[in-house]
Every structure is written in C-alpha cells, then in structure tokens.
C-alpha distance (Angstrom), angle and dihedral (degrees) to the residues before:
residue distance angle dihedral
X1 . . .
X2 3.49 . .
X3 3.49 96.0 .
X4 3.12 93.9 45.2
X5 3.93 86.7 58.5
X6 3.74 89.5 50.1
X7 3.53 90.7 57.7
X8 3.87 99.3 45.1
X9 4.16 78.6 52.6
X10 3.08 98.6 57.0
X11 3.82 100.6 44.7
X12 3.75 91.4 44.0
X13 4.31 91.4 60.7
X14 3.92 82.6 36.5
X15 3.76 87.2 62.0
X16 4.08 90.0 46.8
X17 3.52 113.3 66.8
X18 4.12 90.5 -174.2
X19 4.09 87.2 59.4
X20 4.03 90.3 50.7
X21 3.39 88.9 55.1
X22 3.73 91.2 37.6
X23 3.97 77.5 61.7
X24 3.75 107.4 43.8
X25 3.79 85.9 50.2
X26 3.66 88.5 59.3
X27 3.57 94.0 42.0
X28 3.67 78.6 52.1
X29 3.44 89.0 64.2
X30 3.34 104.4 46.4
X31 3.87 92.1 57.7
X32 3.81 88.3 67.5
X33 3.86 102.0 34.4
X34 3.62 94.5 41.4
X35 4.21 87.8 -136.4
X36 4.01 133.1 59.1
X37 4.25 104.2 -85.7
X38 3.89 142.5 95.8
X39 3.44 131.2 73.5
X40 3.76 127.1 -69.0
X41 4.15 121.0 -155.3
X42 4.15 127.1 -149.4
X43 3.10 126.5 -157.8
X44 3.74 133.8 -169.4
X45 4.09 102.2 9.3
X46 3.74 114.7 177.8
X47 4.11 118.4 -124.3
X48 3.73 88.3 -91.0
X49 3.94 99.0 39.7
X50 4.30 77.2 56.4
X51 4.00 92.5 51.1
X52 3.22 87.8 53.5
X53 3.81 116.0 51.3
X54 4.09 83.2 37.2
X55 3.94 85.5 62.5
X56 3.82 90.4 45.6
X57 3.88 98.5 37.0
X58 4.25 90.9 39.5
X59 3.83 92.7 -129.1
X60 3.91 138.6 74.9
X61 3.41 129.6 -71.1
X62 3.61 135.6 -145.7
X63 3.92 135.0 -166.3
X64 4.23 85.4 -80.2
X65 3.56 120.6 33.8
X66 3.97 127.6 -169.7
X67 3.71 116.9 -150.5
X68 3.89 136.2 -178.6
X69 3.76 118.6 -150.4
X70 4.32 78.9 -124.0
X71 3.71 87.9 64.7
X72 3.86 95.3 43.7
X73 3.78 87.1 48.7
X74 3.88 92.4 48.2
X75 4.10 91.1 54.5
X76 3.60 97.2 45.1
X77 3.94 90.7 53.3
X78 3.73 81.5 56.4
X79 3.64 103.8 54.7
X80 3.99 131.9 60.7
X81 3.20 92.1 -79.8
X82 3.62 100.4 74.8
X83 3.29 96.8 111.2
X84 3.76 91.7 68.9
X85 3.99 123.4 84.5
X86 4.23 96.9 -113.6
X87 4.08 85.3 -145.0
X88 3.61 103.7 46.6
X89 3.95 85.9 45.9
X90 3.70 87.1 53.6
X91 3.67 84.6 48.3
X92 3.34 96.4 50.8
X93 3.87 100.7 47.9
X94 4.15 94.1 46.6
X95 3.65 96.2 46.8
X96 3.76 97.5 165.7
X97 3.52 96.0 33.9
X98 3.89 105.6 69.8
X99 4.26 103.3 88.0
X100 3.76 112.3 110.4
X101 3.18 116.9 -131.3
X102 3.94 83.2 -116.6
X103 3.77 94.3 69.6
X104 3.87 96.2 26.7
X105 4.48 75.1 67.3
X106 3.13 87.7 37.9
X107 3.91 96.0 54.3
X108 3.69 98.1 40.0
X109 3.81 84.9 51.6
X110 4.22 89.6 66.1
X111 3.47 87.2 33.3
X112 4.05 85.2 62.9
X113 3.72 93.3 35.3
X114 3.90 85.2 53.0
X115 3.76 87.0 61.4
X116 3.57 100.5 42.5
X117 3.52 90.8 51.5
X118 3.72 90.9 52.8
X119 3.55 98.4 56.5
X120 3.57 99.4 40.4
X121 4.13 84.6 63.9
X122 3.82 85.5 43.1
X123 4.11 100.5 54.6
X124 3.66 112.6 39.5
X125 4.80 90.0 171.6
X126 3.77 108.3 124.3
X127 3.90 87.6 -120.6
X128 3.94 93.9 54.3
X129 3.37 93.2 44.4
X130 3.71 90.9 54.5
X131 3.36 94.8 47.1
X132 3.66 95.3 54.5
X133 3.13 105.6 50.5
X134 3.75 88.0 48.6
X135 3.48 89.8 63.0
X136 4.00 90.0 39.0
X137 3.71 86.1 60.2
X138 3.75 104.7 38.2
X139 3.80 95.5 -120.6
X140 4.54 80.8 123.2
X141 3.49 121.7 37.5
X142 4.09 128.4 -151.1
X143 3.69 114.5 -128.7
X144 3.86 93.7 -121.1
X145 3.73 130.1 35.3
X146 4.06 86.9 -134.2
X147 3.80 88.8 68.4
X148 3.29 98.8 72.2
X149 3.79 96.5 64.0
X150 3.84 92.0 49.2
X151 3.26 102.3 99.7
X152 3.73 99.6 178.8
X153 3.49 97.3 52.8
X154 3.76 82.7 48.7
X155 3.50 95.5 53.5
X156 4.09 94.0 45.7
X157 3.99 86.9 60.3
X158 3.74 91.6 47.5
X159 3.77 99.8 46.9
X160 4.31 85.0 46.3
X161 4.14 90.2 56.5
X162 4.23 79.1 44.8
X163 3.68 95.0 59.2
X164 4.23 102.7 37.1
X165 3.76 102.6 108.8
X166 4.14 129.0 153.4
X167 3.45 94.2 -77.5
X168 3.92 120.3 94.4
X169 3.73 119.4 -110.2
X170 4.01 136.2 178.6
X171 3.60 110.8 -107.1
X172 4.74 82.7 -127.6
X173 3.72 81.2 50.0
X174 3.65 103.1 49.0
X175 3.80 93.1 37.2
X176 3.96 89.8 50.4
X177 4.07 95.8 53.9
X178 4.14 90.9 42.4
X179 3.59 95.4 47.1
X180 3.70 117.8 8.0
X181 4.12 92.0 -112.4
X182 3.83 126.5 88.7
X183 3.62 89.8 -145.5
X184 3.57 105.5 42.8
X185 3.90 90.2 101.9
X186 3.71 97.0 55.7
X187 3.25 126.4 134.3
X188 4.06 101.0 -117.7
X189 4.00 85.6 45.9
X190 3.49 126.4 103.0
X191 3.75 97.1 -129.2
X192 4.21 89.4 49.1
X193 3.49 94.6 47.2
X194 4.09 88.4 55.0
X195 3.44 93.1 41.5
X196 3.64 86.3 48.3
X197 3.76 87.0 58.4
X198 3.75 101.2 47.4
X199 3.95 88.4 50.9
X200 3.72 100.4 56.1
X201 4.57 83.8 37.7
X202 3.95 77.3 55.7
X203 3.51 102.1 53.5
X204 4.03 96.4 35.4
X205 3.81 97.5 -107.6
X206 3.64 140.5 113.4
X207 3.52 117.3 -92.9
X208 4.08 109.7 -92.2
X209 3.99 115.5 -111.1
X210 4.07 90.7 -173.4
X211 4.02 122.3 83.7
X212 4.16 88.0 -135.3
X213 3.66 89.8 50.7
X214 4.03 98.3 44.9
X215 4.04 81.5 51.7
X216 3.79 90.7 58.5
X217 3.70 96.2 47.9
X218 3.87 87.0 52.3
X219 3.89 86.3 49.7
X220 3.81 93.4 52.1
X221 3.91 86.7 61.1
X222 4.02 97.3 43.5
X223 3.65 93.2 -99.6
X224 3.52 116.2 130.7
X225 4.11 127.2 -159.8
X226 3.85 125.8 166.0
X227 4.15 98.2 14.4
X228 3.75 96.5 165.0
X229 3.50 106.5 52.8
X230 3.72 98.8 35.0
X231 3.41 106.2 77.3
X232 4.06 142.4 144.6
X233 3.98 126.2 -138.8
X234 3.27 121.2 -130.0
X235 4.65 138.8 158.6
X236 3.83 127.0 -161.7
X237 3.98 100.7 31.8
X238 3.88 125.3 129.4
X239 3.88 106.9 -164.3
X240 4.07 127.5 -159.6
X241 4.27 124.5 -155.2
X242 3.79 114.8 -126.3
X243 4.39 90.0 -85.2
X244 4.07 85.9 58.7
X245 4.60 90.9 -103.3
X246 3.45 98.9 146.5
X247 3.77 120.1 -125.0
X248 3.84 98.8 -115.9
X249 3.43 104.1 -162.1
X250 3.74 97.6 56.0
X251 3.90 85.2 66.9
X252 3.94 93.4 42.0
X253 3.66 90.0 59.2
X254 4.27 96.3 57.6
X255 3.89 85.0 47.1
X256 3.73 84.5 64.9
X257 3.84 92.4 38.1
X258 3.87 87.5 -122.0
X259 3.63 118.4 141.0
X260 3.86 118.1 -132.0
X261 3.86 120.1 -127.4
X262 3.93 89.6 -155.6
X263 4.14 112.0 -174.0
X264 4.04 126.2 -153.3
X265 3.52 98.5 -84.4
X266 4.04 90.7 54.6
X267 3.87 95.3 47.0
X268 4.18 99.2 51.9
X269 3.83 82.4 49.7
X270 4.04 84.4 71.8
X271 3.88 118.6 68.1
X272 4.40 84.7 -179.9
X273 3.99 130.6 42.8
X274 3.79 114.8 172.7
X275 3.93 126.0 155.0
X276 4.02 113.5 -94.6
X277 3.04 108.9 -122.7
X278 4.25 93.5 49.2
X279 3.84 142.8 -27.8
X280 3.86 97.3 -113.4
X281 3.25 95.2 51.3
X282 4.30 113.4 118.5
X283 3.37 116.3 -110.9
X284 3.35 124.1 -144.9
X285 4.20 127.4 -141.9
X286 3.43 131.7 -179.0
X287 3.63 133.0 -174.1
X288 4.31 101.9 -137.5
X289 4.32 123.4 57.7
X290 3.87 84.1 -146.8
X291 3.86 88.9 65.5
X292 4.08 94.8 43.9
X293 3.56 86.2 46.4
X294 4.15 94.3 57.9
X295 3.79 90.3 38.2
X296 4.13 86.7 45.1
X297 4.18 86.1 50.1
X298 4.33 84.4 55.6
X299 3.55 99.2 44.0
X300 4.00 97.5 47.6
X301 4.21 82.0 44.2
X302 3.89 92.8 63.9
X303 4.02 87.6 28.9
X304 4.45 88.3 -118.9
X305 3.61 128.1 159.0
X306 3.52 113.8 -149.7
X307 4.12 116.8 155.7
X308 4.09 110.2 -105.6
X309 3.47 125.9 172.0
X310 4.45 125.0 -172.3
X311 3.55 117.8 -157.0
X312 4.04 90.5 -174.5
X313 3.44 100.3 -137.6
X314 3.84 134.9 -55.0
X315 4.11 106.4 34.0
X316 3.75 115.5 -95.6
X317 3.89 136.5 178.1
X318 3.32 96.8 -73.4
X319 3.57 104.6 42.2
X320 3.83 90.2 57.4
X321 3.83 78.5 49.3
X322 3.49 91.5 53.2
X323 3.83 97.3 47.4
X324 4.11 97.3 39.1
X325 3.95 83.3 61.9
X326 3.62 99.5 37.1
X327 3.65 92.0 43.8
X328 4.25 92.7 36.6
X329 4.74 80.0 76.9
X330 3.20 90.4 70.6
X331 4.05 95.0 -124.5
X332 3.94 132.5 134.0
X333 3.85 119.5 -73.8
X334 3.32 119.9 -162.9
X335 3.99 118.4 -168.1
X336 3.81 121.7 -166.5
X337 4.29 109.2 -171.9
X338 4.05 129.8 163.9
X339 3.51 116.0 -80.2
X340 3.93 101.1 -120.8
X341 3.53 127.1 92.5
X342 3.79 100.8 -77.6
X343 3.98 92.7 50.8
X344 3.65 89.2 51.8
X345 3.79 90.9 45.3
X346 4.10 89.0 51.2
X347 3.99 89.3 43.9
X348 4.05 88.9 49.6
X349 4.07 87.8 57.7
X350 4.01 91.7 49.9
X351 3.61 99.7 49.0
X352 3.71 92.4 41.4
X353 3.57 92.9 58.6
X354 3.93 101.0 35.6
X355 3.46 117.9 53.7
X356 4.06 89.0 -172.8
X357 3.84 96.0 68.3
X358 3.53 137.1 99.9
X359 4.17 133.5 -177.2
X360 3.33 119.3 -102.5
X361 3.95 119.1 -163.8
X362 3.61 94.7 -4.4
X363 3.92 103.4 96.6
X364 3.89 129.0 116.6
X365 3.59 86.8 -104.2
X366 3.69 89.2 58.8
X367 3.93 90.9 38.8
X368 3.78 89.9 64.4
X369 4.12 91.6 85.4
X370 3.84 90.6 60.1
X371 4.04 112.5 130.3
X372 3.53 98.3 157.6
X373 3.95 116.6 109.2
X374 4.00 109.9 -138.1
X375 3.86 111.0 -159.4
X376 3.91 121.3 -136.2
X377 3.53 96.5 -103.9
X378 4.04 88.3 63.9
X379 4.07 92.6 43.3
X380 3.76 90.4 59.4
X381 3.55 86.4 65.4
X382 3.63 94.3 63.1
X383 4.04 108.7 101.9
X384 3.66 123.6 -98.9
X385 3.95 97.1 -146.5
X386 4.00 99.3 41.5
X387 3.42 116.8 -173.4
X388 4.59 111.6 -106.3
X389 3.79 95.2 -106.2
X390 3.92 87.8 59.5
X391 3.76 93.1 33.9
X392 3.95 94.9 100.2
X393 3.66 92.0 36.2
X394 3.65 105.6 62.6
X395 4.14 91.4 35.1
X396 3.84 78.7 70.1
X397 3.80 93.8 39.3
X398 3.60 90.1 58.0
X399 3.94 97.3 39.9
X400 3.84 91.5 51.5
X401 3.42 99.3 28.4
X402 4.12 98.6 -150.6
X403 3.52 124.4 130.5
X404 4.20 118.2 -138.7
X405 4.09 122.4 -159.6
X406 3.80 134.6 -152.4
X407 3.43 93.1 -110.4
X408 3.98 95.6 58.8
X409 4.26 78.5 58.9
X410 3.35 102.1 46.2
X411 3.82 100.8 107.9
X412 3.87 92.0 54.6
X413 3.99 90.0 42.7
X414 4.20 83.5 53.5
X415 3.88 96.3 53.2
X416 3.75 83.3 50.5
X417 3.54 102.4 58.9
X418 3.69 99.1 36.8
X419 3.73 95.6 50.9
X420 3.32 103.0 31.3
X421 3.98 111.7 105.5
C-alpha cells in the first residue's frame, strides 16, 4: 500500500507542473541551507498553476505566491498523502538534486586534494615540488576554479618544471618534450599562462604582464622564446664557447670599430664575455641606442676601443644575458639610464641583481641640469623600496619633481669614454 501511495504521489505532482516547481524551489533551498526550511517565492503562475497550489496549500492564490516549507509541510499532513515522509518524497522525486552546496565544496575540495596528491607522488624536481605544494597550501592561486580539476593541464606544468635544467632550450622545444605539443607553453595557452605563474611564484616576483618581461622569466629558467629579434648591442668584446674556442667574429667586428647587434640565440652560444683589450677594464652600459650610437660616432672618430654595451630600453632576455656574462668576470660595470621614473626603475633591477655595478651619470650632482617637468602620474611610478645607490637620487627626484635624459649628459658621458684608460 505504501508504495502504491508513493507512486500515486509522485504521478499526481508529475501531472502539476506548479508543484514541480513548488519542489525544485525547495530543493533549491536545501542546496544553500544544507536542510529542508525557508521560504520560497513564485512568480508569474498561470490561472491553472493558481488553482492548483490553492487546492494543495487550502487558500487562494494569486499571480505570485509566497510559501514557507512550514506551510507546505502543514498541507501535505492534510491530504492523502500523510502517510508519506514530505522530505524523503522530496528526496525521492529530485534524485540528483539533494547535495548542499556545503558538501558539493566540500566534495570538490577532496576531489582537488585527490589531484594534488597525485602529482606530488608523480614529480619528485625541487621546482615541482615547490610549486605544488604552493598551490596545496594556497600561498598561489590558479586563475579559474576549473583548473584545479584538470589534471592534464596540471600534469603538463609539472612535468615542464621536471625537465628545466642549466642547459638552454627553445620554449617549441621544451614545450614539445613535456607535453607532446610545440605550443602548449604559449603564452595565450592555459598551460603557459600557469607555468607563467609558477615561474615568477618561483623566483619571488609578480607575474610579468609585458611580452619582453615574460621572455626574461623564461630566460631565468633556460628556456628560450623569441632569440632573433631580442637582441643587445654591444663594441669591443671577444667571446669564448663553453670548451674555451673563441667566437671569432665578435673580435673581427671591434677591429673594424663596428658594433655588433648580437640576438638571444648568439649570446647563450658564449659561456665568457670580457672586453678586448683586458678583463679589468670598465665597461660601460647605457640604457638608449641613440646614446651608443653618438658615443659609437666618437670612438670610431679617434679609432678607440672601449667595451659598450645598449640594452635599448626596458630589460629583455638578452640583455640580462648580456649582463649575467659580462658581469659573471668579475670586472666594473658602469650603467648610465634616464633620470625619470622608468630609468630609475630599470637601474633598480641592475643593481639588485649585480653586486659589481656602479651608476654612472645618474647622481644628484648630475640631476641638477634637469628642466623637464614630470607629472604625478609618472612620480608614482618611482619605487617605494629603492635600492642605497639611488637612495639620494630619487629623494631629489621627488622633491624637485624634474625628469633628466641621457642625451642632456652626453658630453660628460663622451669625455668618459674617450679618456678613460
């Protein structure tokens, strides 16, 4: 009999459209409150959808009706159905519909764990590792909560951190031998974007926003993306390969007085860059090609070899390539940038990395011939925690507000080079 009540139940709010829904708002309900309760609004219900919730609920219904789960539970104790528990019915008719949203976290959250847990006995490489249980522990956060339940993807990024060693790899390369696709890695994929993230987590910075600066990361790990067009400039450099064979033709192009713009690929070929004409000689780097051009045009004039390096601008792969191996001899650096707030942030980078380098041209002294006005917006930019050798310099940037370029130094940075020794 009671079955056979069940069934008559069930066919009965079957028949009813207004009662499913009655139902589903309930069930609803019970997804955020975790038990059967609260109140449950509906809107819109057709002349017949009103008949019949008034004949269920015993009272009248208009166009919107709002009903408590008390009420509901009331009416059905007063109809045949009595004999019938009103939850486990509910239970009963909504199947699939009865996880609150409580446990539905709560079983996503082993479902996640299951995963993490998986990889971490999968990938045993320090940097894996790390980033793992970064993510394990919520100290790095995926963009999207779907991620974390993609285990492939997951496993792509882990096996990439797996394979970075000291040698030098293209990114296609790299990306092909973790995953099985050259492009998997890129930046506007999933998987590059990630492994984007656990770089920058890896080295303690904020994940890079600019194309240049995502290449660098990559470079700090031995991965290598764009090595044709990213290149440094540089005159009066002799460079060796790992087995000590020298690279002739960085040699041949100072006996011509012609400086070298030498991409990516060119620069990880050399495991030693020292001036030519003697390792304790200062070398001199400036931030803008227009100003190694003019000091290029003085030193070919009186035929003089002095080492000079450009980075042309904001620092890229092969700058940082440039200055690891430059800076690696042990010699004196000497780095001349604009005096606004983007010099000084490119400066900051250098002399945070290499202890061996000193400013040149960029002191208060120097600052005093600065005209140009340099709007809040731009003096914001200037870092909060500025390395001591810029210390001085920016108090006074920020006090006078003026901005000073290269080019307003040039004369001074001439007399320099030319009788320097």
């Amino acid at each position: 009999m009671s079955d056979e009540l069940q069934e008559e139940a069930v066919k009965y709010f079957k028949a009813h459209p207004v009662l499913m829904r009655l139902v589903r708002e309930f069930s609803s309900k019970y997804r955020s409150l975790g038990h059967f309760g609260g109140i449950v609004n509906l809107s819109q219900l057709s002349e017949k959808e009103q008949c019949d919730l008034g004949a269920l609920l015993r009272r009248d219904i208009k166009c919107q009706a709002r009903v408590s789960f008390r009420e509901f539970s009331n009416a059905w104790a007063k109809t045949r159905f009595e004999g019938i528990d009103l939850e486990k019915f509910i239970l009963s008719l909504l199947p699939n519909d009865f996880v609150s949203k409580q446990e539905e976290r709560q079983q996503q959250q082993n479902k996640r764990q299951l995963i993490l847990d998986q990889l971490l006995r999968d990938h045993s490489s320090e940097l894996a590792v790390k980033w793992l249980q970064a993510l394990n522990n919520g100290q790095i956060r995926l963009s999207k909560r779907e991620l974390y339940y993609d285990m492939e993807l997951l496993n792509d990024v882990a096996t990439g951190l797996d394979r970075i060693t000291d040698v030098y790899e293209r990114l296609p390369v790299f990306a092909n031998k973790a995953t099985g696709n050259p492009h998997a890695f890129d930046f506007d994929q999933p998987a590059g974007r990630i492994l984007l993230q656990a770089l920058a987590f890896l080295q303690g910075s904020s994940v890079p926003v600019v194309a240049d600066e995502r290449t660098s990361l990559l470079y700090q790990y031995h991965i290598i993306r764009d090595d044709i067009l990213n290149f440094a400039t540089v005159y009066g450099f002799v460079a060796y390969r790992e087995n000590g064979e020298e690279i002739t033709y960085w040699r041949e192009s100072t006996k011509s007085f012609s400086p070298l713009n030498i991409p990516l690929r060119e620069i990880i070929q050399a495991s030693k860059i020292e001036p030519v004409i003697g390792a304790d000689t200062p070398i001199y780097i400036v931030e803008n090609s227009g100003v190694f051009s003019a000091l290029m045009d003085t030193l070919t004039a009186c035929r003089r070899v002095v080492p000079l390096v450009a980075l042309h601008g904001q620092l890229k792969a092969a700058s940082w390539a440039i200055l690891d191996r430059i800076s690696k001899m042990g010699g004196r650096l000497l780095y001349a940038g604009d005096l606004d707030p983007e010099g000084i942030s490119i400066a900051q980078h250098i002399l945070s990395r290499y202890d061996n380098v000193d400013l040149w041209h960029m002191s208060v002294e120097d600052y005093k011939e600065a005209v140009t006005d340099l709007p809040e917006s731009r003096l914001k930019k200037l870092p909060s925690t500025v390395h001591p050798k810029l210390a001085d310099l920016v108090q006074e940037m920020n006090r006078r507000k003026k901005a000073l370029y290269q080019e307003s130094l040039l004369d001074k940075m001439v007399h320099d080079v030319v009788y320097s020794r």
